[in-house]
C-alpha positions in Angstrom: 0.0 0.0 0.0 1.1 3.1 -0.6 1.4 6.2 1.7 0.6 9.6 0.9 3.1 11.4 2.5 1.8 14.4 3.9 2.6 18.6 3.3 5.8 19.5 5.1 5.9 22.2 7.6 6.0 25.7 6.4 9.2 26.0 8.6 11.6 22.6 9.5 13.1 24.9 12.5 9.8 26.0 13.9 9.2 24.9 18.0 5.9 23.5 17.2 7.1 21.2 14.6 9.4 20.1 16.8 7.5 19.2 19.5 4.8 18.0 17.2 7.4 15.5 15.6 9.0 14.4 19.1 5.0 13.3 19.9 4.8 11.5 16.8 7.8 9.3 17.3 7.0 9.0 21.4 3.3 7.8 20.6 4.9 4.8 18.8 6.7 3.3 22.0 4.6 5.4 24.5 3.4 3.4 26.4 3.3 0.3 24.7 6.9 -0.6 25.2 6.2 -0.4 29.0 6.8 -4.3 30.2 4.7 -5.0 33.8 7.5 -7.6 34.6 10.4 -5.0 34.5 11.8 -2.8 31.5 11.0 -2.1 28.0 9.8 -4.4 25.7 12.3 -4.1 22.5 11.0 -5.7 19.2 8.3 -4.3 17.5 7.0 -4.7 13.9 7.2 -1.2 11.7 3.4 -1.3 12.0 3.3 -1.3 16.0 3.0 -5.4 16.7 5.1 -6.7 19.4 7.4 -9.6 18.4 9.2 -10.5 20.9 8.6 -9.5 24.7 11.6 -11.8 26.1 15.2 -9.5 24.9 16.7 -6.6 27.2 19.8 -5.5 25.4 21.4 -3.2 27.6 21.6 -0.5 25.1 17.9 -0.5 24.3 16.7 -0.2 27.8 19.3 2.7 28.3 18.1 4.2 25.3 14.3 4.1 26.2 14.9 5.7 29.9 16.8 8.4 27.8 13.5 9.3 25.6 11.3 9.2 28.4 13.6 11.4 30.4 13.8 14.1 27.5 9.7 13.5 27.1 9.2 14.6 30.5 11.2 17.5 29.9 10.0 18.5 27.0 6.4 17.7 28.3 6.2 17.5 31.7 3.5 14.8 32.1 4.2 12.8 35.4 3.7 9.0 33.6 7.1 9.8 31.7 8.8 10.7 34.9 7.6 7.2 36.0 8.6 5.4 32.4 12.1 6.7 33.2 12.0 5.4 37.5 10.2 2.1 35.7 13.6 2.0 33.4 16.2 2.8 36.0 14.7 0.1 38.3 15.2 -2.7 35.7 18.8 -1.2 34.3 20.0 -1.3 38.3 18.2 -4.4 39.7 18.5 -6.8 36.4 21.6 -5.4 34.1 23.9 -4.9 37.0 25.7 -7.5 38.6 25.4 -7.1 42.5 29.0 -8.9 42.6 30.9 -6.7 40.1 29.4 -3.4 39.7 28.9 -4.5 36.0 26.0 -4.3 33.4 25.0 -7.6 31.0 24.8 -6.9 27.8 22.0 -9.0 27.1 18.6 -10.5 29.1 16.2 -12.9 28.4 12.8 -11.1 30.8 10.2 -14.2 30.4 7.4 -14.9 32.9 9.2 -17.4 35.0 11.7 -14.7 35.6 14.9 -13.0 34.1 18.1 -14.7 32.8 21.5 -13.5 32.0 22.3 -14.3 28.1 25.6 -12.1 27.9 27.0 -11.0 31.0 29.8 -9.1 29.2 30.6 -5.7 29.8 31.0 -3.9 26.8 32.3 -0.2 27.2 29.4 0.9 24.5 26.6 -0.5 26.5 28.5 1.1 29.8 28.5 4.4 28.3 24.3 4.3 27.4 24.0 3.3 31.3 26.0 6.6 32.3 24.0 8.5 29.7 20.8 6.8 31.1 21.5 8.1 34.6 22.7 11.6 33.5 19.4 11.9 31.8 17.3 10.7 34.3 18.9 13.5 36.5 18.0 15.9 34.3 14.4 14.8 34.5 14.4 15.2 38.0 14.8 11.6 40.0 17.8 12.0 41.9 18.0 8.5 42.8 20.1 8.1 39.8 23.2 10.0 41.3 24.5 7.5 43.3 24.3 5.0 39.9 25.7 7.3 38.1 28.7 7.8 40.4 29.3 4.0 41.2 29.6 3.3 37.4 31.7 5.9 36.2 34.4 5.6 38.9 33.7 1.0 38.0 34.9 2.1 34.3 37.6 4.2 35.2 38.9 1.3 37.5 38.2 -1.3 35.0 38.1 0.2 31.1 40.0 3.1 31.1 43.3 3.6 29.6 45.5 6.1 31.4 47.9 6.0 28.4 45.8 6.4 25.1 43.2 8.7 27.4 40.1 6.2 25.9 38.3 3.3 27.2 38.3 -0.1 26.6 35.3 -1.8 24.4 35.1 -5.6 25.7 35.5 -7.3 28.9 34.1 -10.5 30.0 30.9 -10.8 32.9 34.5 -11.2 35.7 36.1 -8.1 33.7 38.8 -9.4 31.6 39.8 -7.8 28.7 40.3 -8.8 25.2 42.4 -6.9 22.7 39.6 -5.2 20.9 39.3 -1.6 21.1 37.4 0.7 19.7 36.3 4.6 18.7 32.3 4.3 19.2 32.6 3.3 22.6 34.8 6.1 23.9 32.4 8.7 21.2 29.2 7.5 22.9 31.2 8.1 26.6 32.1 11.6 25.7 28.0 12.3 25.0 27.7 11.0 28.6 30.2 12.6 30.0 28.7 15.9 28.7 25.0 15.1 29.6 26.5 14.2 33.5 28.1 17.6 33.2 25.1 19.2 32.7 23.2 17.2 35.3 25.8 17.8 38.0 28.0 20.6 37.2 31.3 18.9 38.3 34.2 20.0 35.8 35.8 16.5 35.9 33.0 15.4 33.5 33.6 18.1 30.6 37.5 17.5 30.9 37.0 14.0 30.3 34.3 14.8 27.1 37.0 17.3 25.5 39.9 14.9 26.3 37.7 12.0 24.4 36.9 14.1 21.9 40.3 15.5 20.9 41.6 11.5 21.1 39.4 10.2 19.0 39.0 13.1 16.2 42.1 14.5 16.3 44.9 11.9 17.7 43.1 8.7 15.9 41.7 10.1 13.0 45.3 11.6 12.1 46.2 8.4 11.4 43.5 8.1 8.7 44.3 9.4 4.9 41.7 12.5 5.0 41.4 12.7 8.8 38.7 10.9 9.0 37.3 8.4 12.2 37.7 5.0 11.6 36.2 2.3 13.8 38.4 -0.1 15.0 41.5 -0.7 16.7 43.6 -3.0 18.6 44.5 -3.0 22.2 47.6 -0.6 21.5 45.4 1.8 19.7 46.8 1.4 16.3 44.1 0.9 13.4 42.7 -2.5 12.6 42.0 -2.1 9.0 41.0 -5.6 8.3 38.7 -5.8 11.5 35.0 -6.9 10.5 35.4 -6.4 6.9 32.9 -8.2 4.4 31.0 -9.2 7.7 28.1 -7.3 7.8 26.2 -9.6 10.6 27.7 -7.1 13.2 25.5 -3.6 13.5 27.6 -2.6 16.5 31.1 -3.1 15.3 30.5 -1.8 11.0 33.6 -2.1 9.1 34.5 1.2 7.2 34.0 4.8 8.0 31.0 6.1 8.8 29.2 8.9 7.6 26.8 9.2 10.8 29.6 8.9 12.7 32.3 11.9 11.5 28.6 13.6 11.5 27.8 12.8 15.4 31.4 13.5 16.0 30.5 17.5 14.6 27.6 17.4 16.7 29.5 16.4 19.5 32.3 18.6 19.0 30.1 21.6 18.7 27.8 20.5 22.1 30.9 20.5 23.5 32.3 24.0 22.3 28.8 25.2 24.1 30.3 24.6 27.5 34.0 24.8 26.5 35.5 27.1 23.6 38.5 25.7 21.6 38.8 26.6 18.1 39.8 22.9 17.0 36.2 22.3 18.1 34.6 23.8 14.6 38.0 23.6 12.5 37.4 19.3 13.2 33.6 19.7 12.9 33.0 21.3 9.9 36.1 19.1 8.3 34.2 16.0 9.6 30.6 17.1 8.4 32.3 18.6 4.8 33.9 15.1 4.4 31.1 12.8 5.3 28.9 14.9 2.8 31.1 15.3 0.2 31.8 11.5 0.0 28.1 9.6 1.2 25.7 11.6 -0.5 23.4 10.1 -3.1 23.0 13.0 -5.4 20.8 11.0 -7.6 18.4 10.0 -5.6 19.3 11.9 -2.0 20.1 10.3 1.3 23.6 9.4 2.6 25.1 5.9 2.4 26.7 4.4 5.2 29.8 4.0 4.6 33.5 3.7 2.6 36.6 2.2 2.8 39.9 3.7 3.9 40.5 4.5 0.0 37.2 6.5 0.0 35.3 3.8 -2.3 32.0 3.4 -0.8 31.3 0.1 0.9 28.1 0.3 1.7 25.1 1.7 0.5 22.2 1.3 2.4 20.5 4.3 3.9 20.4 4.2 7.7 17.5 6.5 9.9 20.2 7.4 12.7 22.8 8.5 10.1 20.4 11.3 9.3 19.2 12.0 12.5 22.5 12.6 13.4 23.6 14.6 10.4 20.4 17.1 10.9 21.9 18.1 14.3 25.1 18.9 13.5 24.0 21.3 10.5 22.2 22.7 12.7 24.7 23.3 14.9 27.1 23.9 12.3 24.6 26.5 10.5 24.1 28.5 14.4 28.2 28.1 14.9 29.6 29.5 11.2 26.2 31.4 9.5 27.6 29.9 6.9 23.8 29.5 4.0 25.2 26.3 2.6 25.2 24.2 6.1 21.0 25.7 6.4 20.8 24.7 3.0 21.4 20.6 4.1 19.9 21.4 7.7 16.5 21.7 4.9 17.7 19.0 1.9 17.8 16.4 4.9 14.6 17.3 6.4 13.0 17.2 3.1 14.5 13.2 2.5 13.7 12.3 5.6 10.1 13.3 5.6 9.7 11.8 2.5 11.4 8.6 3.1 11.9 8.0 6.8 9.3 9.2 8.9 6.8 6.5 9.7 3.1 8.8 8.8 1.1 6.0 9.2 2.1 4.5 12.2 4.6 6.7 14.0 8.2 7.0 14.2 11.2 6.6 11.8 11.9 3.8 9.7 15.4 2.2 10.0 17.1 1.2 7.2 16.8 1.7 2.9 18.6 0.7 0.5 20.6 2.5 -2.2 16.8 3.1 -3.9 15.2 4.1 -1.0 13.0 1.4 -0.8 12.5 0.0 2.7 14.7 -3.2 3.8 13.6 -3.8 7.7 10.1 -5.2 8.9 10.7 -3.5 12.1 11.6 -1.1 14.5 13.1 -0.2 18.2 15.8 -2.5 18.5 18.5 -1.4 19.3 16.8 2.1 18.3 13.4 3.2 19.8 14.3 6.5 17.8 16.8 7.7 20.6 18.7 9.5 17.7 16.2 11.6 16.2 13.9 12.0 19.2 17.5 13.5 20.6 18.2 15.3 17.4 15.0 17.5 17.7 15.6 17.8 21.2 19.1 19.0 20.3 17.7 21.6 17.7 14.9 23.0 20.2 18.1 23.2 22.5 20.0 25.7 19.8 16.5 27.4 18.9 16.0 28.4 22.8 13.1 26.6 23.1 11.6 23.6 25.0 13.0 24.5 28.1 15.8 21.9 27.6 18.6 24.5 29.3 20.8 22.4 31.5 
């Protein structure tokens, strides 16, 4: 069946839209993702069906308590203040482990009771857990500060490396690691690091952001031929070019570079300029953004690709909703930081594609994933994404418009 997409908004910058749009994606997993037992459910089909109640990746139920902590910002309404307590509850009493201060990776939550599948601790899933409890500080339940205190100083003890300045990526359930290292970790950790900033004010938080930050975009992706982040690494920190290439069975470790990631790196770069002025910030960011655009766009048919190889052919080609998410924000940003027409100009050609192709009209939401055509490739939704990245990207842009009351 085909969907008649609707009129865009007279303006893709104006408050209401936002808000309006921030609804729209919320009413999808609002409050149907709510699991009585404990958590969020995870799997849903693109039209709203549940599939599976029983999975709680760690990074999913971070990602939900994140969303319902900006919703009750942005909204105020008691029941998402609750959503987020109802979150937190599961993320401390069934991901941690009592005995080690560490978070599974991955639970089975069935009626007979809740099983560990993957008690690993994985530094990317660790960094969605601080982010989880910055946010829910924000929102007001300050029952997350001591949570948010005992993991950070459990990863500094346990994943941090004193020497590179970045954190590990793998550990088993009794914290050994293995010699995998990697960038989206320690990027993901520096947007935690900056949200628990915000929520508690201590300094130590933004120096460890800016000193993740210039690692990872400056120090690491010097060693790449245009500057550019690259993914993976071994356990001294030099590249791992071969790492996960042709295998495209793993979403969290892509081969390649990114184009949502040198994008969410300009974002980043530029949150962090808010609190902290370096001119590196914008010289990186805009070099980051330039790059990713210049090389994944589709001019044909619109959209960016995923990703290319370290000789800049493009590997692949499917069309990705966070990538976009993440690229709206940091035009945004990078149109409010320069003034510079060109960055509005794909702040509105993005907006435009993803209205067209990504937003969910009929049933709420963002779809996840096209292919080179544009033509839809997934039968479903939330996991591992219950449209954290865009629900964040708007909140991001009401941020820069002054509106929403999102002020930290």
């Amino acid at each position: 069946m085909t969907i008649q997409v609707p009129p865009p908004p007279a303006d893709w910058r104006s408050p209401g839209f936002l808000l309006g749009h921030i609804q729209h994606c919320l009413n999808f997993y609002h409050p149907r993702a709510l699991d009585p037992r404990g958590g969020f459910a995870h799997r849903f089909a693109n039209d709203g069906r549940l599939l599976d109640a029983g999975p709680r990746n760690l990074v999913s139920t971070c990602r939900f308590v994140v969303i319902e902590a900006l919703a009750y910002r942005l909204f105020g309404r008691a029941e998402y203040r609750e959503a987020v307590r109802h979150g937190l509850d599961f993320l401390t009493q069934a991901h941690r482990n009592p005995l080690s201060g560490g978070y599974a990776w991955l639970l089975s939550c069935q009626d007979q009771g809740i099983e560990v599948v993957d008690g690993r601790n994985i530094g990317y899933g660790l960094s969605f857990a601080v982010l989880a409890f910055a946010m829910a500080l924000k929102a007001g339940v300050s029952e997350a500060a001591p949570w948010l205190d005992e993991l950070v100083v459990t990863m500094e003890r346990r994943l941090y490396d004193p020497a590179h300045g970045l954190y590990a990526d793998l550990a088993g359930a009794d914290w050994q690691l293995d010699g995998y290292r990697g960038q989206n970790a320690n990027m993901h950790a520096c947007e935690a690091m900056l949200c628990a900033f915000e929520a508690t004010g201590r300094s130590w938080f933004l120096e460890r952001a800016d000193s993740l930050a210039q690692a990872v975009t400056v120090r690491l992706a010097g060693q790449s031929a245009r500057g550019e982040v690259w993914e993976h690494y071994r356990a001294d920190w030099s590249p791992d070019w071969q790492y996960n290439r042709d295998d495209h069975s793993d979403g969290y470790r892509p081969w390649g570079h990114l184009s949502g990631h040198q994008t969410e790196w300009a974002k980043l770069l530029l949150m962090l300029d808010r609190h902290r002025r370096a001119p590196w910030h914008l010289q990186r960011a805009q070099a980051l953004f330039d790059g990713a655009l210049q090389r994944g766009w589709d001019g044909a048919r619109g959209g960016l690709f995923y990703s290319w190889g370290p000789d800049g052919v493009l590997y692949d080609d499917s069309k990705q909703q966070w990538v976009h998410a993440e690229t709206l924000a940091a035009a945004a940003h990078l149109a409010a930081a320069t003034g510079d027409a060109r960055y509005g100009q794909w702040y509105e050609q993005l907006w435009s594609y993803c209205w067209r192709h990504l937003v969910d009209h009929r049933h709420g939401a963002w779809l996840r994933v096209l292919d080179a055509g544009n033509c839809l490739t997934s039968s479903e939704k939330s996991e591992p994404e219950p449209d954290y990245h865009n629900i964040g990207a708007c909140a991001e842009l009401l941020r820069l418009s002054g509106e929403g009351g999102l002020c930290p």
